[in-house]
KEKE-3310 file (N, C-alpha, C; in steps of 0.2 Angstrom, whole numbers, plus 5000, padded with zeros to 4 digits):
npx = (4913:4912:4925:4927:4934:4941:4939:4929:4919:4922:4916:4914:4918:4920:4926:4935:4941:4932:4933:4935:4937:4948:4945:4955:4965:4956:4958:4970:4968:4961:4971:4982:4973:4972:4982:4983:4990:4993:4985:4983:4971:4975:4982:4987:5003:5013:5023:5018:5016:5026:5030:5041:5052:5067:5066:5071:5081:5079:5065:5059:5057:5047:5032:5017:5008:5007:4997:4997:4993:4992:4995:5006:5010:5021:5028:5036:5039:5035:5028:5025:5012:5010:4998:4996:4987:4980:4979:4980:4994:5005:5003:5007:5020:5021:5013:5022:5030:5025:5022:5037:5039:5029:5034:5047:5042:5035:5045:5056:5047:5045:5054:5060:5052:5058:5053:5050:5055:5043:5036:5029:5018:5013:4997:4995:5000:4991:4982:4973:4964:4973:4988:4987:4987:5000:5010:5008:5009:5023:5030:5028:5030)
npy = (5098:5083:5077:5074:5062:5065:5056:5049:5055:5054:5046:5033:5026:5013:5009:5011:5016:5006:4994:4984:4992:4998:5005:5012:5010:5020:5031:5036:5037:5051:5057:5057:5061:5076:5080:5076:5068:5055:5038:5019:5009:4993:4982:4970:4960:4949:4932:4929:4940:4945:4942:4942:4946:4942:4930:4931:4920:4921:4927:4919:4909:4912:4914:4914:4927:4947:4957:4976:4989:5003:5010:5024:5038:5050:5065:5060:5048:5031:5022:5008:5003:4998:4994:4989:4981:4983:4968:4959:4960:4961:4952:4939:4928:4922:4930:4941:4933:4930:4946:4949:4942:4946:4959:4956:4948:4962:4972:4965:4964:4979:4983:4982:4994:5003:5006:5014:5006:4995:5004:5000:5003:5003:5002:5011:5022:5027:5033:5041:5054:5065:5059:5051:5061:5067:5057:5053:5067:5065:5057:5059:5073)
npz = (5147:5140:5129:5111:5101:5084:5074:5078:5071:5058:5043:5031:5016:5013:5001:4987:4971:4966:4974:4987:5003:5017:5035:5036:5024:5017:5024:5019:5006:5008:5011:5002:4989:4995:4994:4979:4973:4959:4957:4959:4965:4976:4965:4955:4953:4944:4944:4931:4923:4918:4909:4893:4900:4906:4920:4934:4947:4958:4958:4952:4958:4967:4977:4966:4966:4970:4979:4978:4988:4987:4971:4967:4959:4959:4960:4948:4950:4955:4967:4975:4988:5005:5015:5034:5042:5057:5064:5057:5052:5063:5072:5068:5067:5054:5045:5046:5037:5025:5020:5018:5007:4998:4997:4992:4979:4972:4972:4965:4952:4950:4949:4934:4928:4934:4947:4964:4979:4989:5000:5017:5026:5043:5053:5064:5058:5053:5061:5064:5054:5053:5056:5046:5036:5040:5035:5021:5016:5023:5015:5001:4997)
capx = (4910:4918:4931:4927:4940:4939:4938:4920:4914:4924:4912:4918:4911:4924:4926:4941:4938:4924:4935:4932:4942:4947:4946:4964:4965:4954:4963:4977:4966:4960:4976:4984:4967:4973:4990:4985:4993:4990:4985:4978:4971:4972:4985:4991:5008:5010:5029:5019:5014:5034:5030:5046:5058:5071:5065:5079:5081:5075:5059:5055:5057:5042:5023:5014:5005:5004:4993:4999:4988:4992:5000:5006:5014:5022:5035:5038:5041:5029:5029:5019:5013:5006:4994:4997:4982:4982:4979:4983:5002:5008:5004:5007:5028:5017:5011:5028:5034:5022:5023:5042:5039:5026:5037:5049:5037:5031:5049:5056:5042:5043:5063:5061:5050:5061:5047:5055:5056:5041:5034:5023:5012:5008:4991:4995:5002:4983:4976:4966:4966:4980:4992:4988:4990:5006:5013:5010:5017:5030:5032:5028:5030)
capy = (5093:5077:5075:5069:5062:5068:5047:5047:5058:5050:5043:5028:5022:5007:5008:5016:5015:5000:4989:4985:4996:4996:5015:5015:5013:5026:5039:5036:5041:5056:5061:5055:5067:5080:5078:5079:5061:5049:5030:5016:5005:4984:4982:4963:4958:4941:4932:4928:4947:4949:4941:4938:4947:4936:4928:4931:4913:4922:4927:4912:4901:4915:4910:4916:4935:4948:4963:4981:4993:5008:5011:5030:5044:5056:5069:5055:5042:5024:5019:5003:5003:4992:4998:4985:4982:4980:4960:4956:4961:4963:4947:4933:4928:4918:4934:4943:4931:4933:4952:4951:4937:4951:4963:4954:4950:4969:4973:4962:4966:4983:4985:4984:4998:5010:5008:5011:5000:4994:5005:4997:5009:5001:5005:5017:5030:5032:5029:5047:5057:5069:5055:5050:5068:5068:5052:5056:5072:5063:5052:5061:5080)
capz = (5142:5134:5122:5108:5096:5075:5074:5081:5067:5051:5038:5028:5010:5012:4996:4984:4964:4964:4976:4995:5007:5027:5034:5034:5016:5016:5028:5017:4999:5006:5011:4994:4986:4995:4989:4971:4969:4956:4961:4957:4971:4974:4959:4956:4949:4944:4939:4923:4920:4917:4900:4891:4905:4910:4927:4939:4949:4964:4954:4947:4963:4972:4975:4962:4966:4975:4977:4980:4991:4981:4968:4967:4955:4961:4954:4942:4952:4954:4974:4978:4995:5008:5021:5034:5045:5067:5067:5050:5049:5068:5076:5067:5063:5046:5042:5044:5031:5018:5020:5015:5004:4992:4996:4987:4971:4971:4971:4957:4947:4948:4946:4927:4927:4939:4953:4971:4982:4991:5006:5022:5029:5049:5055:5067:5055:5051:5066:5063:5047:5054:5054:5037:5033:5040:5033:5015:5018:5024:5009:4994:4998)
cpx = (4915:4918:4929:4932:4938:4934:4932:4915:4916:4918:4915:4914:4914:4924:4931:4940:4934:4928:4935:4939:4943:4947:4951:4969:4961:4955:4965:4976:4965:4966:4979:4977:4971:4980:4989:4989:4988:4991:4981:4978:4972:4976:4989:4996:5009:5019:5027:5018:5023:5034:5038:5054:5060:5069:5070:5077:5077:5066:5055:5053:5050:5035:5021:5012:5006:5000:4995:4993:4985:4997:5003:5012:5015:5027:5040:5043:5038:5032:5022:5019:5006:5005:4993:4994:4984:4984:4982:4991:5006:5009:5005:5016:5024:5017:5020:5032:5032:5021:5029:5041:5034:5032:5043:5045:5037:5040:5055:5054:5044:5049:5063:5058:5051:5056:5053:5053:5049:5039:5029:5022:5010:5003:4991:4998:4994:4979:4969:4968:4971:4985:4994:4987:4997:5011:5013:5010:5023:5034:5034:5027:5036)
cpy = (5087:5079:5071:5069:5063:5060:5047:5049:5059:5046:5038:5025:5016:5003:5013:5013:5008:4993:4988:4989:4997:5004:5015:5016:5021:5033:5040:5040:5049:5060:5064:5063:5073:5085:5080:5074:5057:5041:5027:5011:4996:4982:4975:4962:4950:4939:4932:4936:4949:4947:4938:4941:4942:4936:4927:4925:4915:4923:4921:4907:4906:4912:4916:4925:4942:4955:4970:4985:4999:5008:5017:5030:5049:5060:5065:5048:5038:5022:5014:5005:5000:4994:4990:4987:4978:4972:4960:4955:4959:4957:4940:4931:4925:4925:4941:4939:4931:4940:4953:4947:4944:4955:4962:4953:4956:4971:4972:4965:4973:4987:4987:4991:5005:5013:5009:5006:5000:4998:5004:5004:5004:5005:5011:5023:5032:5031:5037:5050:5063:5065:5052:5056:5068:5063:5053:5062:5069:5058:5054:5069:5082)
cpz = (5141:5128:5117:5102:5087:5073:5073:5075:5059:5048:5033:5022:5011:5006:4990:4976:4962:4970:4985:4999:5014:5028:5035:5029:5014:5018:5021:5009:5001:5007:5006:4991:4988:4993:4982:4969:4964:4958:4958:4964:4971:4966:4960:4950:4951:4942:4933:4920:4918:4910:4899:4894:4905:4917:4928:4941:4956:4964:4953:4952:4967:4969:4970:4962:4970:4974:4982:4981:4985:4977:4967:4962:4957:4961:4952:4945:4954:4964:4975:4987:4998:5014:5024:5042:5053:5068:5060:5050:5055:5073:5076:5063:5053:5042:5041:5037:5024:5015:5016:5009:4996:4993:4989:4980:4968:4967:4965:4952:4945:4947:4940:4925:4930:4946:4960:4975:4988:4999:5012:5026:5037:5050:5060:5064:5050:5053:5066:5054:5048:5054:5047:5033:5032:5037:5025:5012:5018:5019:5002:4992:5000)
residu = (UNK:UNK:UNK:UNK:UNK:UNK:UNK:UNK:UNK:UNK:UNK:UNK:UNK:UNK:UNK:UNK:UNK:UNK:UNK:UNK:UNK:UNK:UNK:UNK:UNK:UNK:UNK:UNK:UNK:UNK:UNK:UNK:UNK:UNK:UNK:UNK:UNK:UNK:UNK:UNK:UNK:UNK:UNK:UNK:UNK:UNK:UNK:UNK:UNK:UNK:UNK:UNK:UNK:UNK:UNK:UNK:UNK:UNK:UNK:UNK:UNK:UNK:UNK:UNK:UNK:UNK:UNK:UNK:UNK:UNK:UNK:UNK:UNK:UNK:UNK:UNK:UNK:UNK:UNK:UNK:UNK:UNK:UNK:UNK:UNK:UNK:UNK:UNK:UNK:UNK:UNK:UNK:UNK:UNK:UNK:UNK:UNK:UNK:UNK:UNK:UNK:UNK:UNK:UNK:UNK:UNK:UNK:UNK:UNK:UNK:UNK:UNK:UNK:UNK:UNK:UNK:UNK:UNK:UNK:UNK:UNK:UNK:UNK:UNK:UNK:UNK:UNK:UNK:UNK:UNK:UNK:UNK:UNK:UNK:UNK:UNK:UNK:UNK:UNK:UNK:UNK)
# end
């Protein structure tokens, strides 16, 4: 007979707490779900959300927003992370720049607050849902 792969037979609402989602964000939740992690999905930090922090010079000179995949808790620790999709992230040097470029905001931002340091997730670590099993496994277990 033919092979079929788990892939073929995945279901996708493309959709994570009311906000639109790619199935690799979604691997990544039900992993997370099965995990027994806390998250919030699409979370935007802003320089003005620092309020009356003192804006480092580095801060202050960055563009405006950026938006964190997920946000996670997990044995009391806050991990932004950025699920970084085939075309989007991998082929374009622009698009490597504005990556480091959030990373940095995310990262700032979330210094005050004791977050770690930003983690990118590339697409092939949930290229099925056994990958995105074992990746956060491998991040938050």
């Amino acid at each position: 007979g033919v092979l079929r792969g788990a892939a073929e037979h995945e279901q996708f609402v493309r959709e994570i707490q009311g906000e639109k989602a790619s199935d690799i964000e979604e691997r990544l939740q039900r992993a997370m779900d099965k995990l027994e992690l806390g998250y919030q999905f699409r979370v935007r930090v802003t320089s003005q959300a620092l309020g009356e922090h003192k804006l480092t010079r580095t801060f202050a000179n960055m563009r405006g927003e950026a938006e964190i995949d997920f946000l996670v808790e997990a044995r009391g620790l806050t991990t932004p992370i950025m699920v970084d999709g085939q075309i989007g992230h991998f082929f374009t040097p622009y698009q490597a720049d504005e990556d480091r470029q959030k990373n940095i905001v995310v990262d700032t931002f979330g210094k005050q607050f004791g977050w770690r340091p930003t983690v990118r997730i590339p697409f092939w670590q949930l290229i099925d849902q056994n990958y995105a099993d074992r990746t956060a496994r491998d991040l938050f277990v």
